[in-house]
Each structure stands twice: as structure tokens, then as C-alpha cells.
FIFI-285816 format. One record per residue: chain; x, y, z of N, C-alpha, C in turn; residue number from 1; residue in one letter. Coordinates in nm, 4 decimals, padded with zeros to 6 digits. Layout:
BEGIN
["A", [X, Y, Z], [X, Y, Z], [X, Y, Z], NUM, "A"] ...
This chain:
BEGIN
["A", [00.9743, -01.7529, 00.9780], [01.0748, -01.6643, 00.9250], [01.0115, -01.5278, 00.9004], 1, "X"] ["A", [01.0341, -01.4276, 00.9512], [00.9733, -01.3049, 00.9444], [01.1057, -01.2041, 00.9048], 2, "X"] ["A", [01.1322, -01.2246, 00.7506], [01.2156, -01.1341, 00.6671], [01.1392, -01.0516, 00.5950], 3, "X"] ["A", [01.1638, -00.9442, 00.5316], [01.1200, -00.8329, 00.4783], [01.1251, -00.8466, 00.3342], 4, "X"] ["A", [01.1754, -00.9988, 00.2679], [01.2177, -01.0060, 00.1220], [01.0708, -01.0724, 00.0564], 5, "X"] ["A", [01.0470, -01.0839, -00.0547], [00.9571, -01.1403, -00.0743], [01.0744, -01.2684, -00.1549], 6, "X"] ["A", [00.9643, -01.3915, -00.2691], [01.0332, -01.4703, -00.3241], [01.0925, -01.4847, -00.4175], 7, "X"] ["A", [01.1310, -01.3352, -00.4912], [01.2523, -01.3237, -00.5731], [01.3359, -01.2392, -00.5408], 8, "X"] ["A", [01.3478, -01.2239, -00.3762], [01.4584, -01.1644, -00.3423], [01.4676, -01.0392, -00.3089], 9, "X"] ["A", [01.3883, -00.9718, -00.3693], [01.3487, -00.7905, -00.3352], [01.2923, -00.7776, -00.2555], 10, "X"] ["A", [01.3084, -00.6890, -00.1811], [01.2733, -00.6010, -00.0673], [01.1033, -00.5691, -00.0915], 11, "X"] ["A", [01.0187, -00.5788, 00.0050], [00.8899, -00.5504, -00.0087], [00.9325, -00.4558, -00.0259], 12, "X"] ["A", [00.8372, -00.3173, -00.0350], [00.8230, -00.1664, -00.0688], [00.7195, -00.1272, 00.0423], 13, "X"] ["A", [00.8011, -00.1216, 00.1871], [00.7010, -00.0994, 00.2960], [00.7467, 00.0452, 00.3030], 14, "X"] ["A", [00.8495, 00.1092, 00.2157], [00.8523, 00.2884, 00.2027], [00.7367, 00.3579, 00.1589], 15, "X"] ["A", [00.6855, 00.2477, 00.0980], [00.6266, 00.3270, 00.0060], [00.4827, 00.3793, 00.1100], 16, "X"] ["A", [00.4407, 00.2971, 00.2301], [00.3605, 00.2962, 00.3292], [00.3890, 00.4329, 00.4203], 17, "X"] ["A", [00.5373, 00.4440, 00.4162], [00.5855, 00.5415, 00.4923], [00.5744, 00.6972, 00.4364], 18, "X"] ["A", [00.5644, 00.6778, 00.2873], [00.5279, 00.7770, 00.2202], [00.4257, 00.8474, 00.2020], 19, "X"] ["A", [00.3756, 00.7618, 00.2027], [00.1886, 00.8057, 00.1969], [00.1353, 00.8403, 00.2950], 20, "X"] ["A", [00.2141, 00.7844, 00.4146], [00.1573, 00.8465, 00.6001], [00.2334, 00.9328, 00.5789], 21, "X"] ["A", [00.3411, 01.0097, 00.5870], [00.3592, 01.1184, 00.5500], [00.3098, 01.2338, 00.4911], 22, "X"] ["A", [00.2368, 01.1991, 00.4028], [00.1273, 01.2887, 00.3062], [00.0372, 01.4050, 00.4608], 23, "X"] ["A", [-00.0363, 01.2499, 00.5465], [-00.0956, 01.3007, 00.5984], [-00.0436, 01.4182, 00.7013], 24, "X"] ["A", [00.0678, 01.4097, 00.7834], [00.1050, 01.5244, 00.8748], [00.1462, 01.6029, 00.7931], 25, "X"] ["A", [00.2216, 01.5997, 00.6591], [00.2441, 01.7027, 00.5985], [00.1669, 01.7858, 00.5211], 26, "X"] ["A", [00.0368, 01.7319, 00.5020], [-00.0852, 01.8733, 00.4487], [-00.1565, 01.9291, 00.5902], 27, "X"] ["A", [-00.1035, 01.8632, 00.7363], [-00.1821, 01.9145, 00.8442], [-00.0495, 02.0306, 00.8623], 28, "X"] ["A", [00.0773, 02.0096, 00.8465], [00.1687, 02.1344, 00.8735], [00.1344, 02.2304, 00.7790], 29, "X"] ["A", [00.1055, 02.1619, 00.6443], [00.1264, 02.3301, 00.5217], [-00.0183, 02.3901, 00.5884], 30, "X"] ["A", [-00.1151, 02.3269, 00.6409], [-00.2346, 02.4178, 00.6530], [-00.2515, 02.4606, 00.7880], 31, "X"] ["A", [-00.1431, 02.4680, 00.8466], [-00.1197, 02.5437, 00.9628], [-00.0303, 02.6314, 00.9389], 32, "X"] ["A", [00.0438, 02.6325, 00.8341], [00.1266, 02.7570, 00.7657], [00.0562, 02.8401, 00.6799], 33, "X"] ["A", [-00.0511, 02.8060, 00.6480], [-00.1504, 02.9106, 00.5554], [-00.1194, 02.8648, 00.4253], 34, "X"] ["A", [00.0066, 02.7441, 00.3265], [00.0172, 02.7146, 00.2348], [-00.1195, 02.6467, 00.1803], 35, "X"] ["A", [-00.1734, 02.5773, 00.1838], [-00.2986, 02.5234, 00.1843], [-00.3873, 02.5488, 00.2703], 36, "X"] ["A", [-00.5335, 02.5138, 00.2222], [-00.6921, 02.6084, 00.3002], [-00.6938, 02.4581, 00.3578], 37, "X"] ["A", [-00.7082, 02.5000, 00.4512], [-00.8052, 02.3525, 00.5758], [-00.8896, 02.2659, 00.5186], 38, "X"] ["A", [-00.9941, 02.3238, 00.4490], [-01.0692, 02.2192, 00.3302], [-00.9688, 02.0858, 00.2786], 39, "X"] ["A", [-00.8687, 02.1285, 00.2143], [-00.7399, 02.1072, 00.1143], [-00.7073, 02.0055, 00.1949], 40, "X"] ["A", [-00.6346, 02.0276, 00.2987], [-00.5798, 01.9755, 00.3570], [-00.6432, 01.8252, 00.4208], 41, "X"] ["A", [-00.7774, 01.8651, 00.5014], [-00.8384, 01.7743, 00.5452], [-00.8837, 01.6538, 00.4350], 42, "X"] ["A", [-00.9096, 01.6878, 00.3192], [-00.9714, 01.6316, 00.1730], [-00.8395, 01.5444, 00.1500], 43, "X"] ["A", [-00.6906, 01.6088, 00.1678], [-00.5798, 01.5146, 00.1330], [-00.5563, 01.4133, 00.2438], 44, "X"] ["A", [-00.5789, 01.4448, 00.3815], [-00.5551, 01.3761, 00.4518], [-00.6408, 01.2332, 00.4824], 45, "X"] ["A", [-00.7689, 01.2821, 00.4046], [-00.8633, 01.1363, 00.4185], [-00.8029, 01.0654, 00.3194], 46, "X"] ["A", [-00.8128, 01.0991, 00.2089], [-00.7797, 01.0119, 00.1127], [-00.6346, 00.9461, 00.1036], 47, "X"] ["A", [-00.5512, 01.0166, 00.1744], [-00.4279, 00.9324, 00.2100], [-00.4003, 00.8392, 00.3166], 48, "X"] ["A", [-00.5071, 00.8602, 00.4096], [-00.5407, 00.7711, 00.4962], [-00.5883, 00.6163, 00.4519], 49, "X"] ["A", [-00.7238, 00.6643, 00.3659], [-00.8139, 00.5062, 00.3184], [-00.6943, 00.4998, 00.2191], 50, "X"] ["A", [-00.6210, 00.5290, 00.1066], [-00.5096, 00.4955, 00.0884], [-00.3958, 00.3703, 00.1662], 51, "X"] ["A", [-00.3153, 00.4777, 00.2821], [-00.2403, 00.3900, 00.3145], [-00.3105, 00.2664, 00.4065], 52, "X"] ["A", [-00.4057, 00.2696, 00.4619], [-00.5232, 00.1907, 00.5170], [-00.5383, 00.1083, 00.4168], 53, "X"] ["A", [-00.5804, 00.1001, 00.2842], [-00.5990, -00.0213, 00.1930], [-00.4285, -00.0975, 00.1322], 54, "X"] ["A", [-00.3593, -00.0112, 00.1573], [-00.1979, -00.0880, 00.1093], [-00.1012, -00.1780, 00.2258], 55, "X"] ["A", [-00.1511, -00.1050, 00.3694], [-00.1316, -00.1532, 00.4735], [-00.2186, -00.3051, 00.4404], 56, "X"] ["A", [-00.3331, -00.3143, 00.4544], [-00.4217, -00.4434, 00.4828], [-00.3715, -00.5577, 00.3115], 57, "X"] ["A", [-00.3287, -00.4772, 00.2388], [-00.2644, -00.5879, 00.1313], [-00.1611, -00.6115, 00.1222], 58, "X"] ["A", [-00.0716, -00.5477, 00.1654], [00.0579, -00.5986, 00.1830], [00.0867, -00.6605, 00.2872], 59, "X"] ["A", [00.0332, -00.6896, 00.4364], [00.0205, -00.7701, 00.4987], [-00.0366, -00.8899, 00.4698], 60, "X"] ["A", [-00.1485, -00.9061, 00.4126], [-00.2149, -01.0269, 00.3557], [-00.1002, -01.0910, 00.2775], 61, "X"] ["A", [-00.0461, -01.0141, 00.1707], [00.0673, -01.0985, 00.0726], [00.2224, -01.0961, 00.1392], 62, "X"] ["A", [00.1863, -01.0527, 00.2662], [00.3666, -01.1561, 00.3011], [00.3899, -01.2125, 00.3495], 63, "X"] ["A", [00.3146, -01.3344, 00.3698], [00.3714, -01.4804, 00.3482], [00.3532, -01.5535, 00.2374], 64, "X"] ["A", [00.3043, -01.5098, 00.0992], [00.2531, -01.5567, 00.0221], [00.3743, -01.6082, -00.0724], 65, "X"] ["A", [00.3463, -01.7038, -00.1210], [00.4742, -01.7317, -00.1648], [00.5058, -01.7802, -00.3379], 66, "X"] ["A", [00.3853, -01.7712, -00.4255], [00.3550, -01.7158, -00.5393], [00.3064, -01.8386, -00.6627], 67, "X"] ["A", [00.3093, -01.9828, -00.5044], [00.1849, -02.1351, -00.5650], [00.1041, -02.1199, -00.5726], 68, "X"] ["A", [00.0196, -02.0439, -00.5033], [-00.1179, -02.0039, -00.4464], [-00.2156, -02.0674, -00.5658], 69, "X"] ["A", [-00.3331, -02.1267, -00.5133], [-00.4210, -02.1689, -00.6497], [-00.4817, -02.0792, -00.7582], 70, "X"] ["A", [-00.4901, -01.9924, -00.6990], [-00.5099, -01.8602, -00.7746], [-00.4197, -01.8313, -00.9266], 71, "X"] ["A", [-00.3040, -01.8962, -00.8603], [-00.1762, -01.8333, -00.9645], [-00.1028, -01.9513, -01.0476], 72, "X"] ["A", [-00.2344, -02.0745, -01.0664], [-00.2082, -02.1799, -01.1414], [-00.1461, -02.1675, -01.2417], 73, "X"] ["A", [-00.0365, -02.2129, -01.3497], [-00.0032, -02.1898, -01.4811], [-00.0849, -02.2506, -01.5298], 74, "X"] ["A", [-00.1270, -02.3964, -01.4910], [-00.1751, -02.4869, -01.5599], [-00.3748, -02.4816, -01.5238], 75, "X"] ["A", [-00.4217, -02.3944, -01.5131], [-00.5629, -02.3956, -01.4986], [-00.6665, -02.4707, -01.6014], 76, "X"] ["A", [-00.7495, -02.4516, -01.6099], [-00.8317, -02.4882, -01.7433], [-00.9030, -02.3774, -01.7139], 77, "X"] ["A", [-01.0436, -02.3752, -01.8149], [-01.1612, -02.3565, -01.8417], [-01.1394, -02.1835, -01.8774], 78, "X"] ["A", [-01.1559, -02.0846, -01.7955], [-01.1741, -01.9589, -01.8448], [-01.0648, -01.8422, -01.8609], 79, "X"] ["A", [-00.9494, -01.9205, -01.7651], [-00.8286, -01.8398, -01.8315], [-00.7815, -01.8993, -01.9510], 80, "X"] ["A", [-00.8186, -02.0113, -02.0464], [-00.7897, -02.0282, -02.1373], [-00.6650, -02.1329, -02.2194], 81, "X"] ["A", [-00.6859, -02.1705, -02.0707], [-00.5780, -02.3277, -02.1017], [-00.6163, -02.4266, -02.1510], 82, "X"] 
């Protein structure tokens, strides 16, 4: 099943991916308009890159996940304190 919902029904937030790649062509236009110095620009564009580069690789990992995972025991013992 390859739906876009996660398991309470809401919509992943894959805009929000779309937003942040955005960042990048849009500090390469303002600094071809002279609004921002090339420095500026290039400095925003990395960091919105390893950005959407690290939200890309986790939000793929978590959608099929479906929120049993052992990780996300209620009932654990020992150091979370059950």
C-alpha cells in the first residue's frame, strides 16, 4: 500500500520537503538579482541542502512505520522506567 497517510490518518508533511528545496533556487535567484552577496547565498544553499537531504532520508525511513516498533514499547522495563 503506498498512501501518503501515516497511522492516525494525517497526511505526512512531504511540503514541508518542498519548502526547504525551494530555499535553495530561491537564494540562487535573489543573488543573481544583487538582493543577497553570493557568499549569502551559497552559505544558504548548503545548509538547506544537508537540511532537506537529512528530512528526505527520515521521512522515508518512517513511512512504513507503523508506530509497534520495539523501540516504542509502552511496556519496557529497566531504564525508561517501567
Amino acid at each position: 500500500m503506498t498512501d501518503d497517510f501515516d497511522r492516525r490518518g494525517k497526511r505526512q508533511r512531504w511540503w514541508v520537503l518542498g519548502m526547504i528545496g525551494g530555499i535553495i533556487p530561491l537564494s540562487i535567484v535573489l543573488s543573481m538579482t544583487d538582493s543577497i552577496s553570493p557568499e549569502v547565498a551559497v552559505t544558504v544553499a548548503i545548509v538547506a541542502a544537508l537540511v532537506l537531504g537529512a528530512m528526505a532520508v527520515w521521512m522515508n525511513a518512517n513511512s512504513h512505520a507503523r508506530g509497534d516498533e520495539w523501540w516504542q514499547d509502552d511496556h519496557s522495563s529497566g531504564w525508561r522506567g517501567y
